[in-house]
Backbone as JSON Lines, residues from 0, in Angstrom:
{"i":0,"aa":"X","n":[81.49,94.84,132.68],"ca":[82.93,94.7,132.54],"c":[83.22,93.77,131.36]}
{"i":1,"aa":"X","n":[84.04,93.91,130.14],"ca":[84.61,93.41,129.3],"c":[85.32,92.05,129.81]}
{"i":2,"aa":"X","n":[84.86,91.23,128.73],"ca":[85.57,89.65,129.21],"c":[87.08,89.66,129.06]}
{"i":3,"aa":"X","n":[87.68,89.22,129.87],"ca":[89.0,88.95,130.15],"c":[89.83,87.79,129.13]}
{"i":4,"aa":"X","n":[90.31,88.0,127.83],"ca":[90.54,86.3,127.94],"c":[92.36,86.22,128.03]}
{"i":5,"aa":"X","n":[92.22,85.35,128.03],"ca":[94.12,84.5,128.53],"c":[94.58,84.04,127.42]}
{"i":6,"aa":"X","n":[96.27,84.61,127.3],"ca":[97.05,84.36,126.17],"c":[98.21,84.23,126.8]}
{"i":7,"aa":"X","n":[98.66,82.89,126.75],"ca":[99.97,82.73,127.02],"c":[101.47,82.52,125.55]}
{"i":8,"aa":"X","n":[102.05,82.85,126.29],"ca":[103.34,83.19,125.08],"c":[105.01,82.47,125.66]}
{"i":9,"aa":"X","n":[105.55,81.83,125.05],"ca":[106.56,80.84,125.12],"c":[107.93,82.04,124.91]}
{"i":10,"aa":"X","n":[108.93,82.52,125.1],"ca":[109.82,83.33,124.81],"c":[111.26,82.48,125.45]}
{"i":11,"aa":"X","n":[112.16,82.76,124.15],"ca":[113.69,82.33,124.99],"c":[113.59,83.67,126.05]}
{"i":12,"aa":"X","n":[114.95,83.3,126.48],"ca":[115.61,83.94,127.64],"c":[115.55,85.27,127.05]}
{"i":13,"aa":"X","n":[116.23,85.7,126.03],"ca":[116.85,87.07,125.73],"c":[115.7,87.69,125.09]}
{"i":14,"aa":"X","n":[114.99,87.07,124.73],"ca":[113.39,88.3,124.19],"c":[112.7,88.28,125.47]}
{"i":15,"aa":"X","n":[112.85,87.59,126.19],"ca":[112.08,87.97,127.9],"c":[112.86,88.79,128.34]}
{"i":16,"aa":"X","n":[113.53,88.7,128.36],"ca":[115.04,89.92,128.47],"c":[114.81,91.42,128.27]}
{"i":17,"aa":"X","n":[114.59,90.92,126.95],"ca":[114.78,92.41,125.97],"c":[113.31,93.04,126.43]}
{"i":18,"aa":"X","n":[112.08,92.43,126.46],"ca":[110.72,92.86,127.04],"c":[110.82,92.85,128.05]}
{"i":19,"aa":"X","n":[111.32,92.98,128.77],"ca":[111.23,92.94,130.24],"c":[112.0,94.16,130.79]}
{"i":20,"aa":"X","n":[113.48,94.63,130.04],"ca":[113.68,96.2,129.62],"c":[113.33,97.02,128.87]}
{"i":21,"aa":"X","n":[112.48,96.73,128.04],"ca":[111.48,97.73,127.48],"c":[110.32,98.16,128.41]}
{"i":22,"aa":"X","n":[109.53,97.03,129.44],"ca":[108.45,97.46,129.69],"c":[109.38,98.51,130.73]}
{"i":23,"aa":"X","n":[110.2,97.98,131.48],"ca":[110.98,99.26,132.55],"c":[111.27,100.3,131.84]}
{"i":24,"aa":"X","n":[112.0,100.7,130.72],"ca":[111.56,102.01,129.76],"c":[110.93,102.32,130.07]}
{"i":25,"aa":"X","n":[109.81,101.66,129.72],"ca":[108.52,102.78,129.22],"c":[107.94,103.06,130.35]}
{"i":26,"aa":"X","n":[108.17,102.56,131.52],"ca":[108.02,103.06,132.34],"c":[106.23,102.28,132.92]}
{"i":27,"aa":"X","n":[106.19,101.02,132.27],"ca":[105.07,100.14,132.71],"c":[105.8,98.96,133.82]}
{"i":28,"aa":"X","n":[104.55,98.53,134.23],"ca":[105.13,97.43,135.28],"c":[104.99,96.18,134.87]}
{"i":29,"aa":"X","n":[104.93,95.89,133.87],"ca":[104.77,94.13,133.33],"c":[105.38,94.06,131.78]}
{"i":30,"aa":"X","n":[105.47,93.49,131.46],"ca":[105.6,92.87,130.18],"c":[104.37,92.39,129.46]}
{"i":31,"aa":"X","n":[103.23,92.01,130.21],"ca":[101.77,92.23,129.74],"c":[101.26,93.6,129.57]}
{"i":32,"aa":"X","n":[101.48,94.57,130.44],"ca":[101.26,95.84,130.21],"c":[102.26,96.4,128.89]}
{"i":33,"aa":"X","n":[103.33,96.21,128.9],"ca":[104.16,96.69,127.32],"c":[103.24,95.8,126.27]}
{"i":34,"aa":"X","n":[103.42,94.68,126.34],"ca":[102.83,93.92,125.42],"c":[101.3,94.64,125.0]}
{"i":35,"aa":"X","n":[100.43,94.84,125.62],"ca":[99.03,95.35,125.56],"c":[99.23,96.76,124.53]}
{"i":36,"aa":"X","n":[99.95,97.48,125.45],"ca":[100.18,98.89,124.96],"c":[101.07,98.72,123.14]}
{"i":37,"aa":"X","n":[101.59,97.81,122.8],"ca":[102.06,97.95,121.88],"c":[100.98,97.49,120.54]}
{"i":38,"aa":"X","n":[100.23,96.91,121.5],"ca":[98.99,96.03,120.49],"c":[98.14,96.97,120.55]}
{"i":39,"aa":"X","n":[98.01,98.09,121.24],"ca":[96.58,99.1,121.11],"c":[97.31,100.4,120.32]}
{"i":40,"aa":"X","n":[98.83,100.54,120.1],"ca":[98.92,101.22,119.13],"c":[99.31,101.09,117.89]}
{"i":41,"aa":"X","n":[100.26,99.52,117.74],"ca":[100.06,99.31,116.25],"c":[99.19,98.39,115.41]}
{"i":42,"aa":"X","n":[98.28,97.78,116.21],"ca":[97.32,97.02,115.67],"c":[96.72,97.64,114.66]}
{"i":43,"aa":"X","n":[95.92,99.16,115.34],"ca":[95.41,99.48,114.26],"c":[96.1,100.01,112.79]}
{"i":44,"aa":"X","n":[96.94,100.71,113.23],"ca":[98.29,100.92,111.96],"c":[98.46,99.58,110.51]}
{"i":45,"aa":"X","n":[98.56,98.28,111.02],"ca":[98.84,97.19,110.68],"c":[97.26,96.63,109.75]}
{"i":46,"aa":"X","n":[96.52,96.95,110.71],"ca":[95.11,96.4,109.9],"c":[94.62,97.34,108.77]}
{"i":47,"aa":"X","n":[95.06,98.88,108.92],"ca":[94.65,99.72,108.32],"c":[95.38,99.41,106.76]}
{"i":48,"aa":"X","n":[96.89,99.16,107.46],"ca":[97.64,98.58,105.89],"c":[96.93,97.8,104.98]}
{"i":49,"aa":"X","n":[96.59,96.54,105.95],"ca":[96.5,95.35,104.97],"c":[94.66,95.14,104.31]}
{"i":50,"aa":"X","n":[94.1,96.36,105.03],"ca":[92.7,96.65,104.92],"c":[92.77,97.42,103.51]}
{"i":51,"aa":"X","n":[93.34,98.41,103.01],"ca":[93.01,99.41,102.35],"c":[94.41,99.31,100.92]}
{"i":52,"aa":"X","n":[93.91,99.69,99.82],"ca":[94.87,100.27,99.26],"c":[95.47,101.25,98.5]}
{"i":53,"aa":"X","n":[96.24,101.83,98.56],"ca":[96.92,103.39,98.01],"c":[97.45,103.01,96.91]}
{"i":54,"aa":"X","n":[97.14,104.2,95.8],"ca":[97.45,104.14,94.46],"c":[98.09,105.34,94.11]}
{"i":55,"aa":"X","n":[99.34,105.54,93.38],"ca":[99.04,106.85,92.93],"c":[97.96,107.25,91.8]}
{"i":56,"aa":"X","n":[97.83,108.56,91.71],"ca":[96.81,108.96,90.34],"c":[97.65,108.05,89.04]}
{"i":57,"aa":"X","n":[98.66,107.93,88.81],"ca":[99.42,106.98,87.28],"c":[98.86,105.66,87.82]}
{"i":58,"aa":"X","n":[99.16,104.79,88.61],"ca":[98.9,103.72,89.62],"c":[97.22,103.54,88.74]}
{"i":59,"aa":"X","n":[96.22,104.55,89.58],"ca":[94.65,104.04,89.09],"c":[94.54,104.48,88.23]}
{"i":60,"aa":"X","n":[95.08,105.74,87.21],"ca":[94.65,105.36,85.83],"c":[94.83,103.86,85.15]}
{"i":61,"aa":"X","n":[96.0,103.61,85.5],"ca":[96.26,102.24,84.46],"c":[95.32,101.24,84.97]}
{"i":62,"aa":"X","n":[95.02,101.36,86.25],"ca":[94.14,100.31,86.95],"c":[93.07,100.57,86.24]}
{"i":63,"aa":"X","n":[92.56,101.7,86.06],"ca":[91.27,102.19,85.62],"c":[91.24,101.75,83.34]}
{"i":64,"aa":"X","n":[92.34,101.86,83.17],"ca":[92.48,101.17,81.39],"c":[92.11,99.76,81.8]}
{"i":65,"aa":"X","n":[93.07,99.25,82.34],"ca":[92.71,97.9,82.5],"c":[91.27,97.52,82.61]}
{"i":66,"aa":"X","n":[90.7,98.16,83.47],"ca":[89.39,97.31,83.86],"c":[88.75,97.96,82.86]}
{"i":67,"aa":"X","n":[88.68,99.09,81.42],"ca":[87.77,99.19,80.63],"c":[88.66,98.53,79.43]}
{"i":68,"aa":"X","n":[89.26,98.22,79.54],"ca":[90.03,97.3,78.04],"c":[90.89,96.33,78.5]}
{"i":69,"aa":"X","n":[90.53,95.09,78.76],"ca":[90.95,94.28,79.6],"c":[91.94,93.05,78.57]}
{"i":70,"aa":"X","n":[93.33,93.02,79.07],"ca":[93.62,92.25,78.05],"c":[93.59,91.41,77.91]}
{"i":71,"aa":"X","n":[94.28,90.72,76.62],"ca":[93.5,89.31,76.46],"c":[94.28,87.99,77.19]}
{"i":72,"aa":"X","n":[93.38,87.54,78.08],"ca":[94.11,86.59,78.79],"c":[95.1,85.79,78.09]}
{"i":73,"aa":"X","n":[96.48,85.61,78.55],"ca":[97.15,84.76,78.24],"c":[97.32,83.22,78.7]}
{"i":74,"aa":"X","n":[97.9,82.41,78.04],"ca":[97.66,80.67,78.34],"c":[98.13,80.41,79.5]}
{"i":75,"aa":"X","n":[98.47,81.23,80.44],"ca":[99.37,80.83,82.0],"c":[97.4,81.89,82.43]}
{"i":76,"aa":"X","n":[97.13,82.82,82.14],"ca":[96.07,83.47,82.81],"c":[94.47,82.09,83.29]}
{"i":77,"aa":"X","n":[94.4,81.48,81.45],"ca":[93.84,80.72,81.22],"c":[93.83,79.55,81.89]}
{"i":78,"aa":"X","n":[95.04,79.31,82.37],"ca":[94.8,77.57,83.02],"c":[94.8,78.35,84.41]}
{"i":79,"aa":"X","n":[95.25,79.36,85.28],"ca":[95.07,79.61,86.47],"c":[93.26,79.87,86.57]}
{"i":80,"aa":"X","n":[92.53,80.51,85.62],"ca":[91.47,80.67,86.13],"c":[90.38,78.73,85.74]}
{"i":81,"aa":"X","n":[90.99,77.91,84.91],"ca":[90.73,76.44,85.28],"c":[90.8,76.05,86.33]}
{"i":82,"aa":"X","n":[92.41,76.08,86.88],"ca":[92.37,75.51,88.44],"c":[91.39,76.1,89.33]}
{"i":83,"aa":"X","n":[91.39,77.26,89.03],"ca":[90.01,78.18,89.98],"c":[88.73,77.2,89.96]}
{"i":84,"aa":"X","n":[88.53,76.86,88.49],"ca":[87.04,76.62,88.33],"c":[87.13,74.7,88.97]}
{"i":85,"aa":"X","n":[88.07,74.36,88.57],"ca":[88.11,73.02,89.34],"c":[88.34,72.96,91.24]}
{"i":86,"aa":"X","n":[88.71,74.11,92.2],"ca":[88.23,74.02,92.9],"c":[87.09,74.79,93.72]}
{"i":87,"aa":"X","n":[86.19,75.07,92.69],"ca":[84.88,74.84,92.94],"c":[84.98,76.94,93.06]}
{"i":88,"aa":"X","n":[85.79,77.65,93.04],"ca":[85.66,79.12,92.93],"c":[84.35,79.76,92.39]}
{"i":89,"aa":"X","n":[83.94,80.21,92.76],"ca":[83.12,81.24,92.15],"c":[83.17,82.51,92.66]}
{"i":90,"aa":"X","n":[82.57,83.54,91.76],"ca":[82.71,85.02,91.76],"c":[81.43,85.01,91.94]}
{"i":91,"aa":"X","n":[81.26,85.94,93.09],"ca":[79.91,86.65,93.07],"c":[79.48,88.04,93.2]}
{"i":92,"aa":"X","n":[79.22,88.55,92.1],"ca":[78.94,89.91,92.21],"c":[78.44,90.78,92.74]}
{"i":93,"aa":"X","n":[77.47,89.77,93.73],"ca":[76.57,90.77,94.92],"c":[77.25,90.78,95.86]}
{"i":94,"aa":"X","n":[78.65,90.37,96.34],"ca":[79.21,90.52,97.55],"c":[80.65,91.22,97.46]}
């Protein structure tokens, strides 16, 4: 059996309210049960967003110029990649 763990959540009156007629909607018996069910269908939706990204074909060509003719950094490019190197940043290419 999968471990259980505990999450408690603080709500005014009227969002306990408002969840508390949604879970009766939907026709669940808790507000943990709405709550659950809303996290097992847009979680993944949400991670998939911020996981991945969509280009159009104009979008990755230019992406694709850029990274073979890269322009020439400008003096705002230049001191942002300083601050980089002063806190201790590095790029690593094997990862």
């Amino acid at each position: 059996m999968p471990k259980v763990l505990r999450y408690e959540m603080q709500w005014d009156e009227e969002t306990y309210a408002l969840a508390e007629r949604a879970a009766c909607a939907s026709g669940l018996t808790s507000i943990k049960a709405y709550v659950t069910q809303l996290v097992k269908q847009h979680a993944p939706e949400t991670i998939e967003a911020y996981s991945s990204i969509r280009l159009t074909n104009e979008q990755f060509d230019a992406f694709c110029e850029a990274c073979d003719n890269p322009p020439t950094p400008t003096a705002k490019m230049r001191k942002a990649a300083q601050a980089l190197d002063k806190e201790g940043f590095v790029l690593n290419a094997n990862h």
